[in-house]
Structures are given as C-alpha cells and as structure tokens.
N, C-alpha and C positions, 0 to 999 in steps of 0.2 A: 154361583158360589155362595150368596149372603145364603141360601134357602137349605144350603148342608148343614148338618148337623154339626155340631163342633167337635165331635172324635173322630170325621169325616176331614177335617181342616189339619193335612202335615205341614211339615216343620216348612219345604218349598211354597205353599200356599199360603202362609203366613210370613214369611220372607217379602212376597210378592206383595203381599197388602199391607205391608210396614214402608216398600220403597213406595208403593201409589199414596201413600198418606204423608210422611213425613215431608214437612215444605224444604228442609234443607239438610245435607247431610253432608258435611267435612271430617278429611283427613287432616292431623296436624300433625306435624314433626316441631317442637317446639325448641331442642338443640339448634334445628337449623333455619328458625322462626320464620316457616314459612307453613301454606296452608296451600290444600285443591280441594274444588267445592265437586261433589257428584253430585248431588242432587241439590236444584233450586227453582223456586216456584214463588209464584206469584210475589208477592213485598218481596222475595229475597234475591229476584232475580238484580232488583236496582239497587239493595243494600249492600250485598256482597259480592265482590268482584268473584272471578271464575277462580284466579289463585290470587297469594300475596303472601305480606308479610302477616305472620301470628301476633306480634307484637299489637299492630295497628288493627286486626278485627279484636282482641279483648279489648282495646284502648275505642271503638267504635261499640261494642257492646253494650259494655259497663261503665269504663272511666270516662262518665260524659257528664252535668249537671240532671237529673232525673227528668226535666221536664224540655229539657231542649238538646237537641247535639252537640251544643258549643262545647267544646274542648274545655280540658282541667289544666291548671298554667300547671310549663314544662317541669319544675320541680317536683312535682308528684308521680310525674311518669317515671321515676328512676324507680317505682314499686309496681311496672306493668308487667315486667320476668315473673317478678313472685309471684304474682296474683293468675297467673298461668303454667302455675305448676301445681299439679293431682297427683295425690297420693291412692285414689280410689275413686270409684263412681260419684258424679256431684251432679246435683241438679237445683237448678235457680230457676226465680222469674227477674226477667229484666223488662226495663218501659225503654224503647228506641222510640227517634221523631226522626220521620224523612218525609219530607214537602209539607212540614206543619202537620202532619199527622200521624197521631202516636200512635204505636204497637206492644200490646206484651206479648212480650214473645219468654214461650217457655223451654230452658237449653238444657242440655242432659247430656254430661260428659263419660265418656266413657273410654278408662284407659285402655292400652293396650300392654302386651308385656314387655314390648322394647321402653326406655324410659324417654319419656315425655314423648314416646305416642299417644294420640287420644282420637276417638270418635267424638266430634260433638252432631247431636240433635238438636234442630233449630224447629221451632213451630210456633207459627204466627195465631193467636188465641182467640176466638171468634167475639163478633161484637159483646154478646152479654159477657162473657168472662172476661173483656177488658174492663166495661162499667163496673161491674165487682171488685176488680184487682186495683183500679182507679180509686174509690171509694176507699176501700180496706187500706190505701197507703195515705189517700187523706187522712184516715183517722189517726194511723201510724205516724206521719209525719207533724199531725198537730201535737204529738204528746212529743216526739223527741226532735222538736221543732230548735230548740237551743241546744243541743248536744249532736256535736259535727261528728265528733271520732269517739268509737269508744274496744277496749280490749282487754283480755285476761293475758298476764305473762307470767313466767314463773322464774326469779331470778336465779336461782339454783340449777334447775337443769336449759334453763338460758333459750327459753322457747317464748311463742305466744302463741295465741289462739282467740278463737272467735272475734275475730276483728270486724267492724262494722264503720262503714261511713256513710252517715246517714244522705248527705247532699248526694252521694250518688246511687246508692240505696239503702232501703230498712233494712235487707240482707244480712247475715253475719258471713262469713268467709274464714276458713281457718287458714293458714298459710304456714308453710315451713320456716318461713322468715324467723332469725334468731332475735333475741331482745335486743342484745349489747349491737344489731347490723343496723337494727330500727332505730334505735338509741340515735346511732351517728347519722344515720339517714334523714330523723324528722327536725336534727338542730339546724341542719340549714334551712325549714320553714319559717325557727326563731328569727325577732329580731337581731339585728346582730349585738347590742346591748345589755340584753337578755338571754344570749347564749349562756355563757361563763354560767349563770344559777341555772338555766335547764339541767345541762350537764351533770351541775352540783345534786342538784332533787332526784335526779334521775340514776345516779350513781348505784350500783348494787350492792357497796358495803355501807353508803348511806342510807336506804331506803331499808336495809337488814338491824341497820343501829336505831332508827329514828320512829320504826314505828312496831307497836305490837301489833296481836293480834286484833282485827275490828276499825284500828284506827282507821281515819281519816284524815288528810293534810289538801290542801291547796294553795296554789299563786297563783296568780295574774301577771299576766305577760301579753308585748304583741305577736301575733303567730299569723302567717299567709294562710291566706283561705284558697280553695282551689281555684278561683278566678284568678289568684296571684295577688291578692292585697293584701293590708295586715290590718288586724283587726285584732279589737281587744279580747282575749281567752281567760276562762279559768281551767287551771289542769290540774286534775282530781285524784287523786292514789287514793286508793284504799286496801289495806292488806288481806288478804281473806283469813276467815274464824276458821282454824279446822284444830285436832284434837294431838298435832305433832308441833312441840317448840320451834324445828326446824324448817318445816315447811314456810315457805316465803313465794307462797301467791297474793299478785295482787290485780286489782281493776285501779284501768285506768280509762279516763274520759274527759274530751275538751267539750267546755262548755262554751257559747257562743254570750257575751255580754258587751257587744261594743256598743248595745243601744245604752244598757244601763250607764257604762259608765263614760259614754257623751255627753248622756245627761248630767250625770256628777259632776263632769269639769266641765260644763257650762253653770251649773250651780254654784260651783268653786270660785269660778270666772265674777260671776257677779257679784259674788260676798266679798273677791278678792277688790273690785272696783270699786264699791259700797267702803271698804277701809281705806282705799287708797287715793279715792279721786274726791276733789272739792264738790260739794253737792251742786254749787250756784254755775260756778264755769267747768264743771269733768274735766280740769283739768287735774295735774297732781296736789294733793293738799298738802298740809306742811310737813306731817308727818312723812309724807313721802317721800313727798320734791329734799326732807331733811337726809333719807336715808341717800337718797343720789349722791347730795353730796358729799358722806364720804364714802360712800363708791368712788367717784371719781376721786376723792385722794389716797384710795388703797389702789387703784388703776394707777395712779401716777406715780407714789411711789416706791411699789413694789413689779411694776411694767416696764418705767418709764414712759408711758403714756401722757399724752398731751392731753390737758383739760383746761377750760376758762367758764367762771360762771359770772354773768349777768343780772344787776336786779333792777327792773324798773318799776318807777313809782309814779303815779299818773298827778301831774300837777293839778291843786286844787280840787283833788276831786269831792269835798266836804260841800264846797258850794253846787255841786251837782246832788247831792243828797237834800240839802238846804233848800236850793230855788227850785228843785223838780220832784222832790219826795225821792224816799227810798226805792220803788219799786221802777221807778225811772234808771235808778243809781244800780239797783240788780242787774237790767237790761243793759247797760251800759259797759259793766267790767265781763258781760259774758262777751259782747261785743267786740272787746279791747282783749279778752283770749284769744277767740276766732282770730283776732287779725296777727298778733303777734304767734300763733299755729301759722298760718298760712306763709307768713315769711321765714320760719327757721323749718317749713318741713321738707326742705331737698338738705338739711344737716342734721348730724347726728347728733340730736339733740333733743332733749326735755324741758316742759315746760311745768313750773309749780305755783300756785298764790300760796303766797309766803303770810300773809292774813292783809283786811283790810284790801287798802287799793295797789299793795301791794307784790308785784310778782318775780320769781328767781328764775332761769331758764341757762342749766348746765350744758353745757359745750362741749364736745369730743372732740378730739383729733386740730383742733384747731387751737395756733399758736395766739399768742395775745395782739401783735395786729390783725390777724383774721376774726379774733373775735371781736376787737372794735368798731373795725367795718361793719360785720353783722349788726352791731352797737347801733350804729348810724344809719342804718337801713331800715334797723325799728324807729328808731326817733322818727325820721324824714316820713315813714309809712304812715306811724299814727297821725303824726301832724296834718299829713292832708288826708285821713280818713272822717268824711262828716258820720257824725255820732248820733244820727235822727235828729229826737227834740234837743240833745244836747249841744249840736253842731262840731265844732272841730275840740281836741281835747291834744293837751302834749304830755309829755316824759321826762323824767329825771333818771338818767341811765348811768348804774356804775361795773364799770369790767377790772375782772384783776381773773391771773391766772392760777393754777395749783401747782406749789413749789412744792419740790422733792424734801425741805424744812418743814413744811405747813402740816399745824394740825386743824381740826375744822372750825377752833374759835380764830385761828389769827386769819384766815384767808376769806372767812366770812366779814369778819371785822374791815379786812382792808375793803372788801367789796362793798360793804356799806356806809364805810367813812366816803369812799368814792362818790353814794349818791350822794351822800350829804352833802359835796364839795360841787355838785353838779347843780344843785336848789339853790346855794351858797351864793353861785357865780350866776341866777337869773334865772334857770332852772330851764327846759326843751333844752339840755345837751347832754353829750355824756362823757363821763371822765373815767379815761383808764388810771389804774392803780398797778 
C-alpha cells in the first residue's frame, strides 16, 4: 500500500490507515455523561477504561495539576460540564502522568450533529515531540508562572471566552459558560470575608460605571487554589480600548502573590514587635502593655468582661545594679520576665515592663480573688527562683480589678497605691486593692 501512488489511495484505504494509526478513538454522548472507547493502544490501553463516565475522562485529561494526576479540589469540578461542551472541531495538547511517566497526548474533537455528540482523537506523541512540547511549556510556564486564571468577558452580551488556567494548562479554551454563571460559580473560591467585595468588583453595572475605556483596577483577596487552599490573589479587570462607547469588554486575570505578601506581613510582624515589645525583656513595653489597659476597661465596661491588672516591683533591685553592675541588672530583669511568662501562660493574660524594674501583667476573665492567687503564685515563684550571680530576688505585688466606674487614671492608681502598700508593710507580699 505505502508504495501506491496517492491518487491510487480511496477514501476506504485511508479509512483503514487512520483506525491502524490513531492510539484511541472514543464515542461520547455528553447529555448522558457517558463514553465507549473503540479503539485503544498502547498508554491508552491503561489510561482509559473501555466505557464510563464523560465527566471523569475530561476531569482525567485536563482538570489535573500539569505535572502530576493528582486531582484539582472538588470546587472547581462544578466547571467539568462546561469545559466538555464543543461548539465545533477543537483540538489541544495535553501533558497526562500514569506510573510517573508523562505523556503528551494530542486530542482532536470532533462534533457530531446530535448535540454533545463528539469523536474524540487520542494520540500518544512520540519521544522527541514530547521533549519539545516539555521545553516550549517550560518556557511558557516561566513567563505566566504568577497568573493562575486569566479570560475575556463581555458584560453586555453576558459571554466569556478564551479562558486559560495556567496550573492546568498554557491552553486557552473557549467555553459557552455565561459571565453572570462564572460570576456566582468562582465566589465560593472566595474567602468567605471577601465574598461581599468580589461580588461588588465584579458587578456588571459596576464594572460599566467604574471603568473607561483602557482602564485598569485591582484587589487583593484570599482565593482557593486548585489544591483547595487559599492563598493570597490579585484580580485584575481591565476594560478593552475599542472605538464604541458601549462596548464593555473586558480581561480578567488572578495573579498569584501569596509569596509577596508573606513576606509583607512578616515585615509588618517585626516593625509591629520593634514598636511594641521592650527591647531588653520582648516583652510588651509601656506603650503597649498602656494600650492593654484600656483595652481591658473598654472589655469591661462596654462587655461586661472581667479584668484584674497586676504590678510587680522587684525589691531592691538598685543594689543589684549597684553591687553587680548594670549588665548583670539587664540579665536579671530579662530573667524575672521569663519567669513571671512561664507562670501566667496557661491565662489569658499579658505581660508589660512598665519602665525600670518595674512590671504590669493584665488579666482576663479572672475575678479579683483569682487574680490574687495568680498574685501569690508570682510572689512565692520569684522568691525561690535563684537569679545566678544575683541569687534569690523578691516582689512587691499590687492587684486591683476594672470596675464598670473606672477610667484608666483611677484603677491604675488604685493598683499602684496597692504596691506602695505592699513595700510599706516589709515588702515580698502583695496587696489586693
């Protein structure tokens, strides 16, 4: 046969050397989401079952991560109907992995005249034309490496088109899907925090009022990625320039920035620690440990919440600066945080240096005998904790709670007339107020 001439080669001889050649060739009825395979060969014998459902070969196809099988979480399968519905001949390349070993296989659809019948064409691409399709999606994929989704819609006639997701391929795909179906379909990706402004951005007579021709707008939101996480996004509109007032196309594309902005709020994080923590013991400084408390008298009396705040004051500690130098005296009060951290951290509770030797440590949910005890449990703890070269060191502790009366000069006041009262009377004790 190869050795005839090609006006010698009819239409049944060419028939014949399409089924010997094609690796796989399926029937689909996509109404009744089901498939039968006639022809299968070699990879396709183990990838594709003999029949099934239609649904689960595109979702086996396509909807996979590009370099492995592992499945895309269940929220994005509610767009596997659409994405298997042809309007006309289509043809893709896709990358399958079965047993660690990847395939591009090239598929070529072909309708028939009942609706959502299709021929698909399956053919497994021989080794060099995989290393080239490998390569060409590397390069592909380095440039649209941070843009997950991207698509053209037209709010007007209430369409989209050429839609692309890059994690599962460089691909575009046009699909019948309508905006306003997409719309509601991609808000349950959102956070759910960040529904309510998707919604709002995404609106048709907002996006009609808010942007001309050319513009550009974006937000930042968290949005699930196809593993089923959420990560940080930027979503992008942009209107398209054309030369009619009313036309209202636009592109839209998520961009992928949760490294950026991890990094951001760990920058945040530590500028935020840097204002708010005492440099010598991290714990809170006054500025802080000040705003606590009235926190806790806007907790108290606009909640009714229970609060008691604590201030201890380390007896004598001047003769520790004195007889052992300052840098003895640094080691010392970071010491005397650590320990009084270690006994208030099963409460809910903060701790601050108030300045000097100083420290305040607010109290939640705990009424004024409970916060005394706590009181007594600092005393008793410092008392028998040796302090290195220092040796044993004690407290002057004073507790008073936050009345529903109190602004934050009288209850600070009461609490530190209490230590004075505490020093007053011989000083290792503490006095409720």
């Amino acid at each position: 046969m190869s050795s005839e001439p090609i006006d010698k080669i009819n239409l049944n001889e060419a028939l014949d050397i399409f089924s010997n050649s094609v690796d796989a060739l399926l029937i689909v009825d996509g109404n009744a989401d089901k498939y039968n395979s006639l022809v299968r060969k070699g990879f396709f014998e183990d990838f594709i079952d003999e029949s099934g459902s239609y649904h689960s070969l595109i979702e086996k196809l396509w909807f996979h991560f590009g370099d492995t099988q592992d499945s895309i979480t269940k929220d994005y399968k509610v767009f596997l109907p659409i994405f298997g519905e042809f309007s006309g001949k289509y043809s893709k390349r896709l990358k399958v992995v079965l047993n660690e070993e990847t395939h591009i296989i090239q598929m070529t659809v072909y309708p028939i005249k009942e609706k959502e019948l299709y021929l698909f064409l399956l053919d497994d691409l021989d080794d060099k034309e995989n290393i080239e399709e490998t390569l060409t999606s590397k390069k592909v994929n380095t440039i649209q490496s941070t843009y997950l989704f991207s698509m053209y819609f037209d709010i007007v006639r209430d369409t989209t088109n050429s839609i692309c997701i890059s994690e599962i391929s460089d691909e575009t795909v046009n699909s019948p899907i309508k905006y306003s179906d997409w719309r509601m379909m991609i808000v349950n990706m959102i956070w759910p925090d960040d529904q309510a402004l998707f919604l709002e951005k995404t609106d048709p007579e907002y996006l009609k009022t808010h942007f001309t021709p050319g513009q550009t707008s974006s937000f930042d939101c968290l949005m699930q990625n196809l593993e089923g996480n959420y990560i940080w996004v930027k979503l992008i509109f942009c209107r398209a320039e054309t030369n009619y007032d009313d036309d209202y196309r636009f592109v839209f594309m998520v961009q992928d920035i949760h490294e950026n902005v991890a990094e951001l709020m760990s920058t945040l994080k530590k500028y935020e620690d840097l204002a708010s923590k005492d440099p010598l013991t991290s714990v809170y400084n006054h500025g802080r440990i000040s705003t606590e408390l009235y926190n806790a008298l806007d907790k108290t009396q606009k909640m009714g919440r229970k609060a008691c705040i604590i201030m201890l004051d380390i007896d004598y500690f001047k003769h520790v600066n004195d007889d052992y130098g300052h840098s003895v005296g640094d080691i010392t009060l970071i010491h005397f945080a650590e320990t009084v951290k270690a006994v208030i951290k099963d409460k809910n509770a903060v701790l601050g240096r108030w300045g000097g030797e100083e420290f305040v440590v607010v109290n939640y949910d705990d009424d004024i005998e409970a916060a005394g005890e706590l009181a007594e449990l600092l005393r008793s703890t410092i008392e028998k904790e040796p302090f290195n070269r220092v040796g044993h060191l004690t407290c002057s502790i004073g507790v008073t709670d936050i009345r529903p009366d109190d602004s934050f000069k009288t209850a600070f006041d009461r609490m530190d007339k209490a230590v004075y009262q505490a020093k007053g009377n011989g000083r290792n004790r503490v006095v409720v107020r």
